[in-house]
N, C-alpha and C positions, 0 to 999 in steps of 0.2 A: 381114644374115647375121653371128653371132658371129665373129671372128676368133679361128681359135683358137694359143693359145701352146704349144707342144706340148712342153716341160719338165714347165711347169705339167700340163698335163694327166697325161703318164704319170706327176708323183708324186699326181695324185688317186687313179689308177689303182691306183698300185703298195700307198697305203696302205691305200683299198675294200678290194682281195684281200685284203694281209697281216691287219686287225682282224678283218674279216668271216670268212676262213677259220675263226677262233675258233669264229664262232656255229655256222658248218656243223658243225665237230667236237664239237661240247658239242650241237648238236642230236642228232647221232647215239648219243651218251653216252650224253645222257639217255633217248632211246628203245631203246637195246638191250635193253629188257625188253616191250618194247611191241609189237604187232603191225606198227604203222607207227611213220613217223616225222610224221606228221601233227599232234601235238597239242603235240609240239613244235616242230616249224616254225612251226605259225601263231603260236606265244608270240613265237618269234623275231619275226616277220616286225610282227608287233604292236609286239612293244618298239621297233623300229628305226623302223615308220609312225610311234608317238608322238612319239620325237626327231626324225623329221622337220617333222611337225607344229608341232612346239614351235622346233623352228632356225627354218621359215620364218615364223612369228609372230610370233618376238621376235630373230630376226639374231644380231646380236652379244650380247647380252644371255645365249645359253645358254656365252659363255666363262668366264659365272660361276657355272653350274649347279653345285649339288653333286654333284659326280661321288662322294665319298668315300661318298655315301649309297646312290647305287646298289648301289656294289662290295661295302657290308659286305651287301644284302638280299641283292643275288646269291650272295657266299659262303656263306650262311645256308642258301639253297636247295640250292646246291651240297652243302654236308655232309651236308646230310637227304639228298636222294634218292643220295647217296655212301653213306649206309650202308644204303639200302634197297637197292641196286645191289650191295653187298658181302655182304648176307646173301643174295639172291638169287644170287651166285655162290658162295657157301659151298655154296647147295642144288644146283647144281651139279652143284661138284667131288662131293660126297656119293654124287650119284645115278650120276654115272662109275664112283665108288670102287664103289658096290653094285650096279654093272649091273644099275638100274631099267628103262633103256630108254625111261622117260617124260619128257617136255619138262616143264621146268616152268611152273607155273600163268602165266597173263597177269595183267597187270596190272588191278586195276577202276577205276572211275570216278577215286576218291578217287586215283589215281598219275597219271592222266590229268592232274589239274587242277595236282597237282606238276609235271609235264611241262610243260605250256601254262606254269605260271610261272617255272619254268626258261629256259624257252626266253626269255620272253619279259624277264626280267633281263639275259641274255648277251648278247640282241641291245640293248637299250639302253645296256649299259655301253660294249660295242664301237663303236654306230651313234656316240653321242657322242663318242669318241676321232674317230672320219672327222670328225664335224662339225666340232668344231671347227680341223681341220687347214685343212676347207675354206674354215669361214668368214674363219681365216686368210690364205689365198689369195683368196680373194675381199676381202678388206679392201686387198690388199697390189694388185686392177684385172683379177684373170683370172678371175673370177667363171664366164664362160659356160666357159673352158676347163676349171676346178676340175669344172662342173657335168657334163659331157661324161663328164670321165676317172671321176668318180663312179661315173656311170651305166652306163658300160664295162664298170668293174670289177665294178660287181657283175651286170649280166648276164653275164658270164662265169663269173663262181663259182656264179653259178644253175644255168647249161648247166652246169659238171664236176658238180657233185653231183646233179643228174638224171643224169647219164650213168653215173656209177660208184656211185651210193647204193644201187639194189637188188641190186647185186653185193655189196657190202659187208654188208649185211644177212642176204645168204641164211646166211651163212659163221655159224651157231649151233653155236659151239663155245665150250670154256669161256675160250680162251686171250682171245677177243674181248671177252666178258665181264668178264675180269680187268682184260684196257687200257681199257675204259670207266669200268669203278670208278678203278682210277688216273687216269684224266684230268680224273674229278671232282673226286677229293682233289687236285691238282695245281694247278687253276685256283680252285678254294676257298681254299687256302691261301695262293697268291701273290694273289689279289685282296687277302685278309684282309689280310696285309701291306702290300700299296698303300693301303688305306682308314686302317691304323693309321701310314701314313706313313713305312713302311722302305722305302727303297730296294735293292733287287734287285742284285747284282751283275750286268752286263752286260745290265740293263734283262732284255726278252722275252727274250733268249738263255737267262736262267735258268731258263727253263721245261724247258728238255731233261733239264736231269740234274737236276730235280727230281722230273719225268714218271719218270727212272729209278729214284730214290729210291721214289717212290710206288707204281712197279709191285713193285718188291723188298721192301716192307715189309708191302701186300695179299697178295700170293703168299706170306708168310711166313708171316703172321697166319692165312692159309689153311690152311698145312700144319702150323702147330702145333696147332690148332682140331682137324684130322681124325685128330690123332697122340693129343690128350688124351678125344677120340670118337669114334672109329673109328666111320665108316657101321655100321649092319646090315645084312646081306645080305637084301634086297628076296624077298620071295614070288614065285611065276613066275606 
């Protein structure tokens, strides 16, 4: 039977949730244009199987991973489907302004495969940060404990976002749509920054009043867009 050290474990735990919340959020992102959140998750859940695959292959050896390569393909992805997610909220606001009454179009195949790759960058850029915390902890003799709080943590954040995802989803309004595009541009930009090797003030903290920056600067771009083209008033 593992002995387990239970420090160790709840900081396996604590870090699981804190990275992984990422991918749940950026899963959601990237599907608020999508019927489901399906084509996203599996990218996710793909990218995090391959670094796992690859931690348990080669152990210590992914402490030398290129992580900087990941985070510039993942912000790359991030911008594209950030602006396809901002014109699709421009069509929006639009269709509010013109009381259309119509949902706009779904997404086809081709956003799909964006999705899936999305997904599947965010969880490997993230899954890699847990690894190697853990293989850390595991280098340093609490291996089965690291492994535990791992496993914890992210069954845990499985059960929340089953439980509260299709609440969140139902809510098709535009303000939802706006904080998804911001959260794209938000995690695009700070990645891009980490891979070009700036350091963040206040590390992850900086994400909040960036995330505010980014909602205030879509939402502007929004209202100067509808001010220089005012919708036309939709047919009945």
């Amino acid at each position: 039977m593992v002995e387990l050290y239970v420090p160790v474990l709840l900081a396996a735990l604590l870090v699981t949730v804190l990275e992984l919340t990422e991918v749940v959020a950026l899963v959601f992102a990237l599907s608020a244009e999508a019927a489901s959140v399906r084509h996203g998750a599996l990218g996710a859940v793909a990218g995090c199987a391959v670094v796992a695959v690859i931690a348990l292959g080669s152990g210590a050896a992914l402490l030398a991973f290129p992580r900087t390569y990941l985070l510039w393909a993942s912000a790359v992805v991030l911008y594209a489907f950030g602006v396809f997610l901002f014109r699709s909220t421009l069509r929006t606001y639009r269709k509010v302004r013109a009381a259309a009454g119509r949902p706009p179009a779904g997404p086809g195949a081709g956003h799909r495969v964006v999705q899936f790759a999305g997904g599947f960058t965010v969880g490997a850029v993230e899954s890699t940060e847990v690894v190697i915390v853990l293989l850390a902890l595991t280098a340093a003799g609490y291996g089965g404990s690291a492994l535990v709080g791992a496993v914890a943590g992210g069954v845990l954040l499985v059960a929340v976002a089953l439980a509260v995802g299709e609440r969140v989803r139902r809510i098709k309004v535009p303000w939802l749509k706006l904080g998804a595009t911001s959260v794209l541009f938000t995690f695009a930009v700070f990645w891009t920054g980490e891979a070009a090797g700036r350091g963040w003030p206040g590390g992850d903290l900086f994400l909040i009043p960036l995330v505010v920056v980014a909602a205030l600067l879509v939402r502007g771009s929004i209202e100067l867009i509808l001010r220089l083209r005012p919708p036309a008033v939709a047919p009945v």
